[in-house]
C-alpha positions in Angstrom: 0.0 0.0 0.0 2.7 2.3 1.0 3.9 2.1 -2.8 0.2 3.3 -4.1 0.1 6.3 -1.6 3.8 7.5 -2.2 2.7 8.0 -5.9 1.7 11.8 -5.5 4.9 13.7 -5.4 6.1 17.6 -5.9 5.5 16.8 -10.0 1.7 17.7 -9.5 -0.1 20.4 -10.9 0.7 23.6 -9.5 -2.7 25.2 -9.4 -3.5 21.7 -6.8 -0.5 23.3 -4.8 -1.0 26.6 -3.9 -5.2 25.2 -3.4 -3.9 22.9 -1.0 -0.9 24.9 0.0 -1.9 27.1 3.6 -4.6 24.8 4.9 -2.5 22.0 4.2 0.4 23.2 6.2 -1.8 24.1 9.0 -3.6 20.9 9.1 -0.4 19.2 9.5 0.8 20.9 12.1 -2.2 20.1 14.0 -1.9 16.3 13.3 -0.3 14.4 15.7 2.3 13.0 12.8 2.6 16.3 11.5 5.9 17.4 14.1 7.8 14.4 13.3 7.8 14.8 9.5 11.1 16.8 9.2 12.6 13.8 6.9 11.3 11.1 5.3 10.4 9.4 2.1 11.8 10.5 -1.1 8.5 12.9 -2.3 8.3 14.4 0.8 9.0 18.1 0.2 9.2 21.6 1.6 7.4 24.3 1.6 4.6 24.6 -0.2 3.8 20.9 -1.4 1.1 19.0 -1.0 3.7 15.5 -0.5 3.8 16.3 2.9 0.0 15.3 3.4 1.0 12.1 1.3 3.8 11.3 3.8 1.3 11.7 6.9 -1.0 9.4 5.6 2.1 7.1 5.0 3.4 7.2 8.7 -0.2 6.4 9.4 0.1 3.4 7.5 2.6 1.9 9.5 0.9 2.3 12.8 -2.4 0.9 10.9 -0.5 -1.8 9.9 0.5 -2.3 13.8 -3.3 -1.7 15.1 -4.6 -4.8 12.2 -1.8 -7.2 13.5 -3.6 -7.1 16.8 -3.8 -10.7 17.9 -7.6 -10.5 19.7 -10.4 -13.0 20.2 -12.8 -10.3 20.8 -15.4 -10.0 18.2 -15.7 -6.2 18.8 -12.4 -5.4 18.1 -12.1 -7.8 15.2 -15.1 -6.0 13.5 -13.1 -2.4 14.2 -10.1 -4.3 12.6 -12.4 -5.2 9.5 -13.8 -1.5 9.0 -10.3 -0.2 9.4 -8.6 -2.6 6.7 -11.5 -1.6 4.7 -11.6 2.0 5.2 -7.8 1.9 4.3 -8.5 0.0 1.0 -10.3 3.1 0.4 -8.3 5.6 1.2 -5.5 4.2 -1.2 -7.7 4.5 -3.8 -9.0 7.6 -3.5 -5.4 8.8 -3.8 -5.1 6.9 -7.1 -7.9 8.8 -8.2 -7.1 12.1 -10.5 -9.2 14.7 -8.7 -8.5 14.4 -5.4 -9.5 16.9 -3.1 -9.1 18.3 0.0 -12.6 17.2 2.2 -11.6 13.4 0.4 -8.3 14.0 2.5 -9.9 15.2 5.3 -12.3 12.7 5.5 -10.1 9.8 5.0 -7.7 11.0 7.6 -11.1 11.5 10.4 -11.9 7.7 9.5 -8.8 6.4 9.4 -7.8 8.3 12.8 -11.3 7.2 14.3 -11.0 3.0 13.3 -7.3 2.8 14.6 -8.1 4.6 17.7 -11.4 2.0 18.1 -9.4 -1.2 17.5 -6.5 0.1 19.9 -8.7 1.0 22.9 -10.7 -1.9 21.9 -8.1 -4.5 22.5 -6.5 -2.3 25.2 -9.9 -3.3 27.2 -10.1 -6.3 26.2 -6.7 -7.8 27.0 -7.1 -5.7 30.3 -10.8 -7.5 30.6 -9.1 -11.0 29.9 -6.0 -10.6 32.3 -8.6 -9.9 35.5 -11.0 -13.0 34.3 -7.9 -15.4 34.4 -5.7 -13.9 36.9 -5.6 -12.4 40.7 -9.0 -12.5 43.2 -11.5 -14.3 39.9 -9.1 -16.4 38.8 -8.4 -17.6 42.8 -12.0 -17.6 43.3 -13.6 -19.9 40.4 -10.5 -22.4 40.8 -11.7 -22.9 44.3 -14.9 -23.0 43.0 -14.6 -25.5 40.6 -11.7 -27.5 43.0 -13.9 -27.7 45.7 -16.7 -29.8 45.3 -19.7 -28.0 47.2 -23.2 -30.0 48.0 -25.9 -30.2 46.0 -28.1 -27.7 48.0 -25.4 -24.6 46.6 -25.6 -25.7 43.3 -28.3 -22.8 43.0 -25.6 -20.4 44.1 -22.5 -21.6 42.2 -24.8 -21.6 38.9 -25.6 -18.2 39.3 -21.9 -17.2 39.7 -21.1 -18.9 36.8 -23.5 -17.3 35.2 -22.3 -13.7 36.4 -18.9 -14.8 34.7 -20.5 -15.5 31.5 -22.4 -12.6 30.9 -18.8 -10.7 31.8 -17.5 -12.4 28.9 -20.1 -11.5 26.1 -20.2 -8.0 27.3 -16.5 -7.4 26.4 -16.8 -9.7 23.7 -19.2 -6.7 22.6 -17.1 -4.1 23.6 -18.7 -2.7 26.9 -15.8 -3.4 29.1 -17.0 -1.2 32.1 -20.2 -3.5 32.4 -18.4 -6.8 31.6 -15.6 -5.6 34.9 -19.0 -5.2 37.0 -20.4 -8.0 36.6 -17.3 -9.7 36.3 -16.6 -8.6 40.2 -20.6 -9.6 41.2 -19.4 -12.9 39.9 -16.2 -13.4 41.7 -18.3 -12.1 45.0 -21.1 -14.8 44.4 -17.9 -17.5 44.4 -16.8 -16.3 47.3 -19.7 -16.3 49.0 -21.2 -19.9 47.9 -17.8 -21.4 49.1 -17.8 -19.1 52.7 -21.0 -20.6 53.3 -20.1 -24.3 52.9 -16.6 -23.6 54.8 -18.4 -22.0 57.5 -20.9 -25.1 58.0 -18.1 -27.2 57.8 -15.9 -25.7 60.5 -19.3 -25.3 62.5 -19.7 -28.5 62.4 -16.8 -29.9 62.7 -15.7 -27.6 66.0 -18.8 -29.6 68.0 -17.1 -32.7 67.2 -13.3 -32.2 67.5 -13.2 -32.5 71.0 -15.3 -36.0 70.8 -13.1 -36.7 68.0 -9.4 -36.3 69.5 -10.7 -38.1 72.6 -11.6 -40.9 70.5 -8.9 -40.9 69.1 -6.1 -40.5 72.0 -7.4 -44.2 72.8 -7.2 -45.4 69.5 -3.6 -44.6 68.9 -2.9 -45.7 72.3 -4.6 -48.9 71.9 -6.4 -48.3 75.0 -9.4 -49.5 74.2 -7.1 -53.6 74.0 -5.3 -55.1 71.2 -7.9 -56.0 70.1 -10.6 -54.2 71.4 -13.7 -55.9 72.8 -15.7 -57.5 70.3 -18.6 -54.9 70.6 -16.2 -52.3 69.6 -14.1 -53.5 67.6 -15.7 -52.6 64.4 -16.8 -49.5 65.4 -13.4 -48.2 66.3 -11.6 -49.6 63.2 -14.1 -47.6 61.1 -13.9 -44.4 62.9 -10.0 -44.9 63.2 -10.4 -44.7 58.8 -12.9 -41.7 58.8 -12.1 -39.6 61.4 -8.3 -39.0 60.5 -9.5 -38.0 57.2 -12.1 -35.4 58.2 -9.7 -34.3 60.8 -7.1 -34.0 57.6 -9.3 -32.3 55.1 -10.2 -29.9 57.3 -6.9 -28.7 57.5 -6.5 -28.6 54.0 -6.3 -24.9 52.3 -9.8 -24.1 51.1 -8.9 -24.4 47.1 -8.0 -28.1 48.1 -10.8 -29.1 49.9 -13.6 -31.8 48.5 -16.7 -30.3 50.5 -19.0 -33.3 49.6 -16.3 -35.6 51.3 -16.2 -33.4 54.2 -19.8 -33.7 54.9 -19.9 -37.1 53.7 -17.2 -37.6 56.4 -18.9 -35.3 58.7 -21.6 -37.0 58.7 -20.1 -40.3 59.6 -18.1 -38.6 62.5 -21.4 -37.5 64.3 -23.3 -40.8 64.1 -20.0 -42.9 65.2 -19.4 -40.6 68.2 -22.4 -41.3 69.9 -22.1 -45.0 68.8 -18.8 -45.3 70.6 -20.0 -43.5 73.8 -22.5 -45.6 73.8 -20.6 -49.0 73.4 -17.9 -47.8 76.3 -20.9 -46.9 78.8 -21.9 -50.9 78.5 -18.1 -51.9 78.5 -17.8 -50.1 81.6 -20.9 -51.2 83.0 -19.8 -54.6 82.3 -16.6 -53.8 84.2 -17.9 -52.4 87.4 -16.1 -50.7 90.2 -13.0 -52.1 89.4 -10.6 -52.2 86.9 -9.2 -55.7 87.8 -6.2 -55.8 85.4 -4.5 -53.7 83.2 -5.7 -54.1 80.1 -9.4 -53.4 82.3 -7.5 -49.8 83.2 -6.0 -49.0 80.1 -10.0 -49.6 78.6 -11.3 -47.4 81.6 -8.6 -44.9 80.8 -10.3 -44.9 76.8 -13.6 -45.0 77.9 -12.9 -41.6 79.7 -11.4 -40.0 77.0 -13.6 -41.0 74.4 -17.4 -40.4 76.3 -16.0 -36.9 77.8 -13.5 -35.6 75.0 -11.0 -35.5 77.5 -7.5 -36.5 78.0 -6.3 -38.5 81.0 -2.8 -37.2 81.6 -0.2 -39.9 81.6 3.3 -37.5 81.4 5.8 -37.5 84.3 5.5 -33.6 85.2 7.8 -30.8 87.0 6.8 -27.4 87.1 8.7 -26.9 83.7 5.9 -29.5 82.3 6.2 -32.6 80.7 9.4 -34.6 81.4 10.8 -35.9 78.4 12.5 -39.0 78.4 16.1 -37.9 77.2 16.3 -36.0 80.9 16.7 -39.2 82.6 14.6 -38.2 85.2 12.0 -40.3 87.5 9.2 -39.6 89.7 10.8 -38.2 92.8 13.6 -37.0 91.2 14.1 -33.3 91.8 14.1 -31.2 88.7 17.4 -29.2 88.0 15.8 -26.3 86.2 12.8 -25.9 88.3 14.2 -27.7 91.8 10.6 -28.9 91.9 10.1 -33.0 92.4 9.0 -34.7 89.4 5.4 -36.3 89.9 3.7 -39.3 88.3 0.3 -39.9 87.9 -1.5 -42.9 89.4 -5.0 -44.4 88.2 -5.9 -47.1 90.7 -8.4 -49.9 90.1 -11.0 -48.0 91.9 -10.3 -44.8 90.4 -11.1 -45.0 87.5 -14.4 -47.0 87.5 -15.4 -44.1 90.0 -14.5 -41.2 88.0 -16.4 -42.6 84.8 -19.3 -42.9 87.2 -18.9 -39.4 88.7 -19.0 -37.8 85.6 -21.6 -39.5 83.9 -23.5 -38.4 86.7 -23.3 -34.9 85.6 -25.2 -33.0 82.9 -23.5 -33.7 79.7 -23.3 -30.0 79.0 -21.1 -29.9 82.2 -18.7 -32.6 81.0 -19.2 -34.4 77.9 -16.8 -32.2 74.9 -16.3 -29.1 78.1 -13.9 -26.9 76.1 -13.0 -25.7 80.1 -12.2 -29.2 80.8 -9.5 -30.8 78.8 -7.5 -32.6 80.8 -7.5 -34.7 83.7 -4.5 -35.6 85.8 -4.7 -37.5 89.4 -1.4 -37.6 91.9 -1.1 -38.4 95.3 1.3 -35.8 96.9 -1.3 -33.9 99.2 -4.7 -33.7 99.9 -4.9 -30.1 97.8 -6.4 -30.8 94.2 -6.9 -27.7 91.9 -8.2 -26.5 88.5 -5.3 -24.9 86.1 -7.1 -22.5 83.7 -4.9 -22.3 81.5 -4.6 -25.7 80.2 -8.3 -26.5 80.9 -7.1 -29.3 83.5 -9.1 -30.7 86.9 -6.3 -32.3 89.4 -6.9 -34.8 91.5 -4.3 -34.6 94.1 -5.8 -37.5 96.3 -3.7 -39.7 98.5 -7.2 -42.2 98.8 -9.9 -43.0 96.4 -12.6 -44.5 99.5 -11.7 -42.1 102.1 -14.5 -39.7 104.0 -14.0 -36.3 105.0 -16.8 -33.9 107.1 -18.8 -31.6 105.0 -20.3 -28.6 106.6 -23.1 -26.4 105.8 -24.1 -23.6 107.9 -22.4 -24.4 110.5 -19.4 -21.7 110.4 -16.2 -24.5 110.5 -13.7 -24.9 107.7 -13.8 -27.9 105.6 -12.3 -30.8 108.1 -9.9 -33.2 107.5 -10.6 -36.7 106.2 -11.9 -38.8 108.6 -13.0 -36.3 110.3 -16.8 -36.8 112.3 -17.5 -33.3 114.6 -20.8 -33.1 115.6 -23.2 -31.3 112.8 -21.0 -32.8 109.9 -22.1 -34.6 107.1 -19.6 -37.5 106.4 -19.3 -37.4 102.3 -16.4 -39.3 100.2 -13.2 -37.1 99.9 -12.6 -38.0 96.4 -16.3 -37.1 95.4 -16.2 -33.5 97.1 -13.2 -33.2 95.5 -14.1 -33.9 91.8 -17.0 -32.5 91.9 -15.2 -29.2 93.2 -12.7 -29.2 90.4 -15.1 -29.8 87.7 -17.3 -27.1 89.1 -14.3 -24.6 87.9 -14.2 -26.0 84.6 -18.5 -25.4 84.5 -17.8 -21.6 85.9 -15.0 -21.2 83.3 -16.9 -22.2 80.5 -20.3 -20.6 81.1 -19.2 -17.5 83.3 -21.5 -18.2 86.0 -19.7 -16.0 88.4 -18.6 -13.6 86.3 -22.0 -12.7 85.8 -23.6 -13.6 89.1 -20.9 -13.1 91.6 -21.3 -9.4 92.2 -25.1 -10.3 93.4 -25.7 -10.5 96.9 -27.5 -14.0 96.8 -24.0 -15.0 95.2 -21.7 -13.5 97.7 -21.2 -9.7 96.6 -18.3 -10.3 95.0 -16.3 -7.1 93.8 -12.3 -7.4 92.5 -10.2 -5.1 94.5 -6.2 -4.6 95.1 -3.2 -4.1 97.4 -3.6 -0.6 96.8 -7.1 -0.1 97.8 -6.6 -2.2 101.1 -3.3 -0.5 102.2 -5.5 3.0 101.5 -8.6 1.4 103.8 -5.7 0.5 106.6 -4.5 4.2 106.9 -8.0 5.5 106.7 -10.8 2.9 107.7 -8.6 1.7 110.8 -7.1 5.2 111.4 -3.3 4.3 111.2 -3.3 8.0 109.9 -5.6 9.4 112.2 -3.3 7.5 115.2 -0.1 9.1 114.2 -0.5 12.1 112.6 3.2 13.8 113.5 4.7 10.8 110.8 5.1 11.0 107.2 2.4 9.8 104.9 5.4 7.8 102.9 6.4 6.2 106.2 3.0 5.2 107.2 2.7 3.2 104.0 6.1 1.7 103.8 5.5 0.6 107.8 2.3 -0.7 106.4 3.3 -2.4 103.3 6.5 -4.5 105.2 4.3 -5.5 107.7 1.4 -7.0 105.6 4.7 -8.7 103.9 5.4 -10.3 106.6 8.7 -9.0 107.6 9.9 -6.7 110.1 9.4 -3.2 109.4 12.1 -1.5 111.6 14.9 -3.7 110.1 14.0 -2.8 106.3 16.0 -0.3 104.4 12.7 1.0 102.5 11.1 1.9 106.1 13.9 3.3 107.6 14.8 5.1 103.9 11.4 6.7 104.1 11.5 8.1 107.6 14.6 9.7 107.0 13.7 11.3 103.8 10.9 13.1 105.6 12.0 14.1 108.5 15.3 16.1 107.0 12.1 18.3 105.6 10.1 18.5 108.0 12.7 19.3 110.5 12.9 22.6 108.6 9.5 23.5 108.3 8.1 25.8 111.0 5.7 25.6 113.9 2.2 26.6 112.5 2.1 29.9 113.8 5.4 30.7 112.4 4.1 29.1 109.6 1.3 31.1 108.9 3.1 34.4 109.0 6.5 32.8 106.8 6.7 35.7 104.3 6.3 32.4 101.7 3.0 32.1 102.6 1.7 35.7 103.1 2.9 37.1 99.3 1.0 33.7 98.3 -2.2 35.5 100.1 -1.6 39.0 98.9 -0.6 37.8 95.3 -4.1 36.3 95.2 -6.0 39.5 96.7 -4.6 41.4 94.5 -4.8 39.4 90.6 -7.7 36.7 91.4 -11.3 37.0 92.0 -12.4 35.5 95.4 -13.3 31.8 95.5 -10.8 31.5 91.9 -9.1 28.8 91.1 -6.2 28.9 88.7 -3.6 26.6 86.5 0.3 28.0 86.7 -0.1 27.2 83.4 -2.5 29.8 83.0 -0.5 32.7 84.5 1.2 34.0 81.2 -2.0 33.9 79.7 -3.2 36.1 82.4 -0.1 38.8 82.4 0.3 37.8 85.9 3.3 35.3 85.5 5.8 38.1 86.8 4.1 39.0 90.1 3.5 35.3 90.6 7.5 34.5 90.2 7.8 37.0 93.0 6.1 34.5 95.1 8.5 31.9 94.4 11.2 33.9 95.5 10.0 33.6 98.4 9.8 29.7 98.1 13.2 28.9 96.6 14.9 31.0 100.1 13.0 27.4 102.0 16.6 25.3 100.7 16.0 21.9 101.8 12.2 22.3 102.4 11.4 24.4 99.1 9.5 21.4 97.4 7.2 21.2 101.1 6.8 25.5 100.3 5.9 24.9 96.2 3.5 23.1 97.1 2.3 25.3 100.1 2.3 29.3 97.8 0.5 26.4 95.0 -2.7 25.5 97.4 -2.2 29.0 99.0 -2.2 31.6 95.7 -3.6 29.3 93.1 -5.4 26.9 94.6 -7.8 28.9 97.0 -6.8 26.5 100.3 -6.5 28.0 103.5 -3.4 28.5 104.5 -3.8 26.7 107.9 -5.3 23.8 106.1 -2.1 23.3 104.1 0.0 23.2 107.1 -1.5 20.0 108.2 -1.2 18.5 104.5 2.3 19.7 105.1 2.3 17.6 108.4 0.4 14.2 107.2 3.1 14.3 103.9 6.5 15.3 105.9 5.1 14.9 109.6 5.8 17.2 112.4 8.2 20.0 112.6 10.3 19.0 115.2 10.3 15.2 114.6 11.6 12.3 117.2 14.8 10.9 115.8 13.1 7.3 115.3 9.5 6.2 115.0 7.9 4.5 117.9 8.0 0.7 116.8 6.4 -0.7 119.4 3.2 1.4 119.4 3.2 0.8 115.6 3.2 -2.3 115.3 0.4 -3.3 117.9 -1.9 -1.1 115.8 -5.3 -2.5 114.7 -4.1 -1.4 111.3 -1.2 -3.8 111.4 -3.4 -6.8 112.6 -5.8 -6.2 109.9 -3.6 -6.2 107.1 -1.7 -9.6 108.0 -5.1 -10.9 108.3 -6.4 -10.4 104.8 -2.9 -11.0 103.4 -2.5 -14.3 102.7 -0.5 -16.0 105.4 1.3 -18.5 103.0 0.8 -21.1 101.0 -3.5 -22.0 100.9 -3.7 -20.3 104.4 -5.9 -17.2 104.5 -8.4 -14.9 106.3 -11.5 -17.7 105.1 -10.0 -20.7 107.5 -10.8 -18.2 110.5 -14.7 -18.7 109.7 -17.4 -16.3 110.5 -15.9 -15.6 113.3 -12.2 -13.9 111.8 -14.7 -12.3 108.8 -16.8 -10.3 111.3 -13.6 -8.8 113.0 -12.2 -8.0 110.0 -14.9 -6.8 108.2 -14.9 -2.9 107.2 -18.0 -1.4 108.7 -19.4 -4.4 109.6 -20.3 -5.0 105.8 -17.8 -5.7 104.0 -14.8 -8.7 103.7 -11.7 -7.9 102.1 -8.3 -10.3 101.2 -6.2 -11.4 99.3 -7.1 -14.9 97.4 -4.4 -15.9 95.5 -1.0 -14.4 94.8 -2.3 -11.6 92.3 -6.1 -11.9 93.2 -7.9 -9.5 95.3 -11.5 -9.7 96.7 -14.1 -7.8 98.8 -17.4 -9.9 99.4 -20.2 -8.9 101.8 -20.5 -10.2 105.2 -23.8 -10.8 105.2 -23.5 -13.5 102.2 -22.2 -16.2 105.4 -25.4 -16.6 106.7 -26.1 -18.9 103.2 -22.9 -20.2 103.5 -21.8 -24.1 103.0 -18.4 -24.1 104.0 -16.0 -21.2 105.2 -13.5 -22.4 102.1 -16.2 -21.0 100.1 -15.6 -17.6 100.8 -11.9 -17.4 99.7 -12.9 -16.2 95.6 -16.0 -16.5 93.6 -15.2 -19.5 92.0 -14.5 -20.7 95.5 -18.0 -19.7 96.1 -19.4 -21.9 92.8 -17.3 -24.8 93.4 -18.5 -25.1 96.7 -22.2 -25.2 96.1 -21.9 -27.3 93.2 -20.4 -30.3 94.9 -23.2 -29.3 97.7 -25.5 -29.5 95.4 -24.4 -33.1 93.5 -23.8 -34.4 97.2 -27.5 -33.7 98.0 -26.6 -31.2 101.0 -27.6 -28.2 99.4 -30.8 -26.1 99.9 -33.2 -26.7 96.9 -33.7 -22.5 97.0 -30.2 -21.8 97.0 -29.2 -19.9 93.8 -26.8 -22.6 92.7 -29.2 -25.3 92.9 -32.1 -23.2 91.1 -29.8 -22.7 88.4 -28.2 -26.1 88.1 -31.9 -27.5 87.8 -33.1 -25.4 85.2 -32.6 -25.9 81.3 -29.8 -23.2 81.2 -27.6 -24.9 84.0 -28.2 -28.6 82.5 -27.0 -27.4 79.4 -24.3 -25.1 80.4 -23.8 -22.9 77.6 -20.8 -21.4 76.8 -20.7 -17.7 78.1 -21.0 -14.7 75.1 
């Protein structure tokens, strides 16, 4: 073609020229090819000649050229490339035509201009179109789609995404790229969503199962329940043992790999052999007794657990590191050399086990069976103290007996009494019952929030969290240790205070002794109150406030600049700075005095309770501090040690140390602080109740599954009704 257009050269007519010769010129300036056209083929010319407008259509050609080679599967474009290849057949004829003239230029040039720009953009859109339906979120999206086989009941759902895709295609296909992208993101939404639905159900599912699953399956790979397993189970287990791993293992798949109809499929087969299997160990069990006579009767008891509760029944030799691995060489009784704590085994005697099944089955299976509170189970015999550890979701059993009694007491004021014990009033219950059921009680609070949401009630004890803080505050205020020595420091008082509820000896610590100095090389400088009063400090403080504040005003220092008063008040300070040693106790005096609208006599004694008395002794009287009530009372709501505390005193120890008669405070554990009311003993069971909240639960709980607890009591309304059977997991 580029032969056929180069034809017209400076040899035309001249009368053609100087027609075409201005508004040629000017039209190529304005083309977009006109500004590169300062050499090229052999007729283009200078000047005045109409070869230039043959050489722009000739660049043209090349880029036209580029525009039809367009590799494109999108009919739209391919028709643009049709016209275009058309409309550029015409165009080299019309300049093989004699005659040509200007507006047949023109007019090819508009055309031309208009097709190549159409096929361009066209396949610009396009390939952008096709790169988004085959790469990034869509692509991701329908490859999970069409990976993951989905049940039948989405099919509805996946069609119509499909669908949504399809329609994206035919709209580019015709061109309308900005409709085909819209609908092309409504369809990789509607994937999305059809597989999030199925996933969802899935994991829904499957999370109300796991627990029954792994505890299945601990036995299984233990070979707990015999090798082989009783007859009645046998088959049972051997198909579970080839289902459940593979549910358990597709779930963990990434979603793109995942075969949805075999997950429910396998899902399905999960829930109906769960029950099955519980059902199967209740008779083996039944069958068995109250005694595991042999080992292989223990190691089926030790299944059985496991799989009807979805529990595991700790068999790891433990320190207080955690499980003792076998490369450390180390046996039960040997002492740790990280931890320096003795290495414990656990022990599961013929009797214990039988009885634990029973115990639990006893329960509401909302309380036990699948308990995401209550994971593991672990029984020793080093003490008598058994405990729930929240962390790991485990009930201990530290019981030296498995048949042994012990007194239970309900409104009666004692502690809990030993084992064997009989007092009169006592209710002789099994140890290892009251225990258990104690335990599992914490795992029932910890996975409904029962106290959390009951325990500030007075019916459940009043319960309200408080701190070291608050209680070293009521000591030097509720039992006057201020009010009894108001010549000593207020940083002394606490530091006495704070030693003492420690525990150690106040007058022989550096922190006491530290504090009592610190103050008293103030106050030592600060004046009687009379002299006080009249300290030229104290009086510019007055008149600087008679004379630039309104009566009654209270003011920042930070204000003062603001104000235009700064100046007059750094003539104060003056007066402050002369104090030396004691200028902090005078800051703060001109501060309450001039800004602050205190009395000035009424700052001397907040002078007094922070640095003491002017004139202090040269020691504190140790002797009359430490038989203050305030000292008794705060080693008696401190723990004493250990499990010891202000509850083993009884009713008795919490009405002395009550605040206002109302109100009980201590310290439960290490870093746990509680106040409860006093009057929540008079519905008491046991005094070990009333150490924390879930102390509180615990308590009435194994009252209540003993039989020895009031039918109105809050515990036992709950535990009877719908809610409590089912235990719910809290919000």
């Amino acid at each position: 073609m580029s032969e056929d257009l180069s034809g017209s050269t400076s040899g035309e007519s001249n009368d053609w020229q100087n027609n075409w010769s201005d508004e040629c010129r000017q039209r190529l300036q304005q083309h977009r090819y006109g500004r590169r056209l300062q050499v090229g083929r052999r007729d283009v010319v200078r000047g005045y000649d109409p070869g230039e407008y043959v050489s722009a259509l000739g660049k043209m050609e090349g880029d036209i050229n580029k525009a039809l080679a367009i590799k494109s599967t999108c009919p739209a474009v391919q028709r643009d490339q049709e016209t275009l290849g058309e409309q550029w057949k015409t165009a080299n004829e019309i300049w093989k035509q004699s005659g040509f003239t200007k507006s047949d230029a023109d007019e090819t040039l508009q055309k031309l201009n208009l097709s190549k720009y159409k096929v361009t953009t066209g396949a610009k859109g396009f390939q952008e179109f096709t790169t988004k339906n085959t790469t990034k979120g869509v692509k991701v999206a329908f490859a999970m789609l069409d990976k993951a086989t989905l049940p039948p009941e989405k099919k509805g759902t996946v069609d119509a995404a499909r669908m949504s895709r399809n329609v994206a295609i035919t709209l580019a296909e015709r061109g309308d790229f900005d409709m085909a992208n819209q609908r092309l993101d409504e369809a990789e939404q509607q994937a999305r969503e059809a597989l999030a639905d199925v996933r969802a159900e899935c994991e829904r599912r499957f999370a109300s199962v796991k627990q029954g699953l792994n505890g299945i399956m601990q036995g299984i790979d233990k070979k707990d329940f015999g090798d082989p397993p009783p007859e009645s189970l046998r088959k049972p287990l051997a198909d579970f043992a080839d289902y459940a791993p593979r549910c358990r293992g597709t779930m963990g798949l990434p979603e793109s790999n995942i075969d949805f109809v075999l997950v429910l499929e396998l899902l399905d087969k999960v829930e109906e052999g769960i029950p099955l299997i519980r059902q199967l160990v209740d008779d083996a069990m039944t069958k068995m007794g109250g005694t595991a006579k042999t080992d292989a009767d223990k190691k089926l008891a030790i299944g059985a657990l496991q799989a009807k509760f979805g529990i595991k029944i700790d068999r790891e030799l433990r320190c207080e590191c955690g499980v003792v691995k076998q490369a450390q060489g180390l046996s039960a009784g040997d002492k740790c050399p990280k931890c320096k704590k003795k290495v414990t085994e656990p022990i599961y005697s013929s009797k214990m086990l039988p009885k634990l099944y029973d115990l639990l089955n006893g329960l509401p299976e909302g309380h036990v069976v699948d308990n995401p509170s209550l994971l593991n189970i672990r029984r020793t015999r080093e003490s008598d103290a058994s405990w729930f550890e929240e962390g790991s979701k485990t009930v201990v059993l530290n019981l030296k007996q498995t048949s042994g009694v012990r007194g239970f007491v309900n409104n009666v004021g004692h502690t809990l009494s030993n084992p064997h014990y009989t007092g009169k009033g006592d209710w002789l219950v099994n140890e290892f019952e009251d225990f258990a059921y104690h335990e599992v009680a914490h795992a029932v609070d910890d996975k409904t929030g029962y106290m959390a949401t009951h325990g500030q009630e007075a019916d459940h004890g009043g319960w309200v969290t408080t701190s070291p803080e608050e209680v070293l505050q009521l000591a030097l205020d509720k039992k006057a240790f201020r009010k009894d020595f108001p010549d000593y420091a207020a940083d002394f008082l606490t530091a006495y205070l704070t030693s003492a509820a420690a525990g150690k000896k106040p007058e022989k610590e550096a922190a006491v002794t530290k504090a009592w100095d610190d103050a008293t090389e103030i106050a030592v400088l600060i004046p009687a109150k009379a002299e006080f009063l009249r300290h030229p400090a104290i009086v510019a403080a007055q008149d600087f406030r008679a004379q630039h504040l309104q009566v009654g005003e209270v003011i920042e220092a930070s204000d003062l600049t603001q104000r235009g008063i700064n100046t007059e008040w750094k003539v104060v300070q003056k007066e402050q700075v002369k104090m030396g040693a004691a200028r902090e106790a005078f800051k703060l005096a001109i501060t309450r005095v001039g800004l602050e609208n205190v009395a000035p006599d009424k700052v001397y004694a907040e002078l007094v309770g922070i640095y003491g008395a002017p004139n202090p002794p040269k020691s504190p009287d140790w002797k009359r501090l430490a038989k203050h009530d305030a000292v008794d009372w705060l080693k008696h709501v401190y723990k004493s040690g250990g499990e010891s505390g202000l509850w083993d005193g009884g009713t008795s120890a919490a009405t002395k140390y009550a605040i206002d008669g109302k109100y009980v405070y201590q310290q439960a554990y290490e870093k746990s602080w509680w106040r409860y009311d006093l009057a929540a003993r008079n519905t008491m069971v046991v005094d070990y109740q009333f150490r924390a909240p879930g102390e509180w639960f615990a308590e009435a709980y194994a009252a209540h599954h003993i039989g020895k607890l009031p039918k109105n009591h809050p515990v036992a309304v709950w535990l009877k009704s719908d809610e409590g059977k089912e235990a719910p997991l809290k919000k």
